[in-house]
C-alpha angles and dihedrals in degrees: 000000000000111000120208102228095049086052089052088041073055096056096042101056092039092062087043102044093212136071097213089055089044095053094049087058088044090047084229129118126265095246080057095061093036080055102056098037089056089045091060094044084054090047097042094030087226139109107236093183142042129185125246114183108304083339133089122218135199114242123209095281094045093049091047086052096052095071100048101032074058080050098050094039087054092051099046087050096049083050107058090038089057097041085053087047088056097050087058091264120103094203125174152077128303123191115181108175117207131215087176126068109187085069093069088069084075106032094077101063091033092055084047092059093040085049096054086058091040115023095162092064102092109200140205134187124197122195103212130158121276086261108046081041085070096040107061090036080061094047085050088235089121127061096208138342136217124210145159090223127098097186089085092050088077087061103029138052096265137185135185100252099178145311124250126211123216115209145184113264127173135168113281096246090059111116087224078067101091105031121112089229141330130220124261091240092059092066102074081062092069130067114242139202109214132178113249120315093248100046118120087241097057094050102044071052108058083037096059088043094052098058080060092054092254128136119211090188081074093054110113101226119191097190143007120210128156106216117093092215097046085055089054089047091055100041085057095052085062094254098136138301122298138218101205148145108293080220092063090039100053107066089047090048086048086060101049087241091116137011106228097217129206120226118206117261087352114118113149121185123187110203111225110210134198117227128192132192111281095214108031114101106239112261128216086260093045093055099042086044081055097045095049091049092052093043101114088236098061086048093050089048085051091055091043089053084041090060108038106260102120 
């Protein structure tokens, strides 16, 4: 008889090619995964790997197998999450992987709320690169997925989640601190710490500045770094001006660390989306997490945090 979790030891060293590296994400030893592969090759009569060099590939029979042990994994998971369901509980796991990290600065009081309705849902959230975010929602091993980038909404089922807003932040000794706005063409005078040439948030940036007729090529930038919190860090420590998340700049405003600054005509907003897995079959949890996203008073709540509020 198949059994579910040496069909999942089986996926797992499949994607990974290598047993050693399989049993480290499955927090197993090497001889476990070599047992119940070799479980599965005496039940089935088949070889399902065979070695190439320090890899493991699957042969015929194991590459006929992945799609349905995904299959029968899906299934047993939708089962138990829809019998629970039916007994009054909504019990099981959420991953919801992130590209986009400013994001993070919300998740954490909306999966509070989620969690008051549902307190048997257990939820991670990985914060992985565009690419590796796609990937794993192909290969069904995320729930949902938030990014600032449109491009995978053509491929993928896709919602508007919120908009952030980047804003101007500088130390509060700055003499920029206390001024109701500055002009575009001011900014190419200060030194700036910006997250890395190619991030979303430096180029909704230079395009909105160069509408204005402002380069951000010109600008003189003393350091690039990618985490919102780090630029707000390091704006803080007196190293340059900052473009960043007003999530990641009000709690340090709050505290009179930094001036948020407004520059005049400039208002960029950078649209955060929620993608889900364009093959998996919705589960109970999926669906109640989705409802609950799209409930106009957890929108409401997003635009109150958005703005400060709260």
């Amino acid at each position: 008889m198949l059994e579910v979790h040496s069909l999942h030891v089986f996926l797992e060293a499949a994607r990974r090619e290598n047993f050693t590296a399989a049993a480290r994400v499955l927090n197993m030893s090497q001889p476990g995964v070599s047992m119940h592969i070799k479980s599965l090759e005496e039940y089935l009569q088949v070889s399902l790997f065979e070695r190439s060099g320090r890899y493991m590939r699957l042969t015929k029979a194991g590459q006929a197998l992945a799609p349905m042990a995904q299959q029968i994994i899906e299934m047993t998971i939708h089962a138990e999450e829809t019998i629970r369901e039916a007994n009054g509980k909504v019990v099981g796991d959420l991953v919801i992987g992130s590209s986009a990290p400013t994001a993070n600065y919300l998740m954490p009081q909306i999966i509070a709320r989620f969690r008051r309705i549902y307190p048997n849902v257990r939820v991670s959230i990985p914060v992985v690169s565009q690419q590796e975010l796609l990937d794993h929602l192909q290969r069904n091993e995320y729930d949902f997925g938030l990014t600032s980038d449109s491009v995978p909404c053509r491929d993928y089922p896709c919602s508007h989640f919120f908009d952030d807003e980047l804003v101007l932040i500088a130390p509060k000794a700055h003499p920029w601190a206390k001024r109701q706005h500055v002009e575009p063409e001011q900014l190419v005078e200060e030194d700036f710490v910006c997250q890395a040439k190619h991030s979303g948030c430096r180029q909704a940036v230079g395009e909105h500045l160069e509408k204005l007729h402002v380069d951000i090529n010109k600008f003189s930038i003393v350091m690039e770094i990618d985490s919102p919190e780090a630029l707000a860090v390091a704006v803080e420590s007196g190293l340059g001006l900052s473009f960043v998340s007003a999530l990641a700049a009000y709690p340090h405003a709050a505290l009179g660390k930094l001036a948020i600054i407004p520059v005049n005509g400039l208002q960029v907003r950078n649209p955060i989306h929620l993608l889900e897995s364009p093959v998996r079959c919705a589960s109970p949890v999926q669906m109640k997490f989705k409802s609950f996203i799209d409930h106009p008073q957890t929108r409401s709540f997003v635009e109150l945090l958005l703005e400060g509020h709260l």
